[in-house]
N, C-alpha and C positions, 0 to 999 in steps of 0.2 A: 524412582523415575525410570521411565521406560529408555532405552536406547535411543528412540526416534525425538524423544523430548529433547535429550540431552544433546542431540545432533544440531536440534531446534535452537537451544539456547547458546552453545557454541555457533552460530547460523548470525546470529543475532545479537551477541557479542563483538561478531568481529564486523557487523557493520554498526553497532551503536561507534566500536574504535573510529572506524573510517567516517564515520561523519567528524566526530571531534577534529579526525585529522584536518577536514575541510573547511569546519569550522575554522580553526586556528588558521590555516593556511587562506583564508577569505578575510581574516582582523586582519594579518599580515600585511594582503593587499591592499586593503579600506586603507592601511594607515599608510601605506607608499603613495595611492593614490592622490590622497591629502598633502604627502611632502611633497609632490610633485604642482598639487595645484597651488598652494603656499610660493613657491619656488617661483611658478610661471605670475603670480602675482605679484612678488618683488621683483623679476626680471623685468613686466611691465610698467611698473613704479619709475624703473631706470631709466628705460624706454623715454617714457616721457618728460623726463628731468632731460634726457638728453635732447630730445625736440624744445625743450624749453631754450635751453642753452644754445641751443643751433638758433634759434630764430633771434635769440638775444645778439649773440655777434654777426649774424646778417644786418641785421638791423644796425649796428653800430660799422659794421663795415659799409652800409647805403650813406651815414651820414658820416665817413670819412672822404667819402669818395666824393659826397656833395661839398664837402669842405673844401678838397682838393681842387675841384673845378672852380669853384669861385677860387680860390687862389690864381689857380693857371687864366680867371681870365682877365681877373684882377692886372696878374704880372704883365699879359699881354695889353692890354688897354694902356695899361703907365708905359708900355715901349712906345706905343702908336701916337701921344697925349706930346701935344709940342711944349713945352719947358720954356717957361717966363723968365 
């Protein structure tokens, strides 16, 4: 082999390396990229369980509160209510 070949093939070695490095260094990412949308999809999961749960005790706190008023206006009509 002549000089200039072997310049050629050293040339072309040390970019077949460098893609590999790219290669690997681009699965690397693929695979963060995926733990990361994994991740955003469980934290979404959460998300929602907790909107669930917030509307659950709103909802139970509307009808404590509805409770509470018929109590209070219960207690106030039996003060007002003349006694036989």
């Amino acid at each position: 082999m002549t000089e200039q070949q072997e310049l050629m093939f050293e040339i072309l070695r040390k970019i077949q390396t460098d893609i590999a490095f790219l290669r690997d260094g681009q699965r690397d990412m693929r695979h963060d990229i995926n733990s990361l949308r994994n991740h955003m999809h469980v934290m979404q999961g959460d998300i929602n369980n907790l909107h669930s749960v917030q509307t659950q005790v709103l909802d139970r706190l509307e009808r404590i509160e509805n409770r509470l008023e018929l109590r209070e206006l219960a207690e106030a009509q039996a003060r007002f209510e003349p006694h036989p």
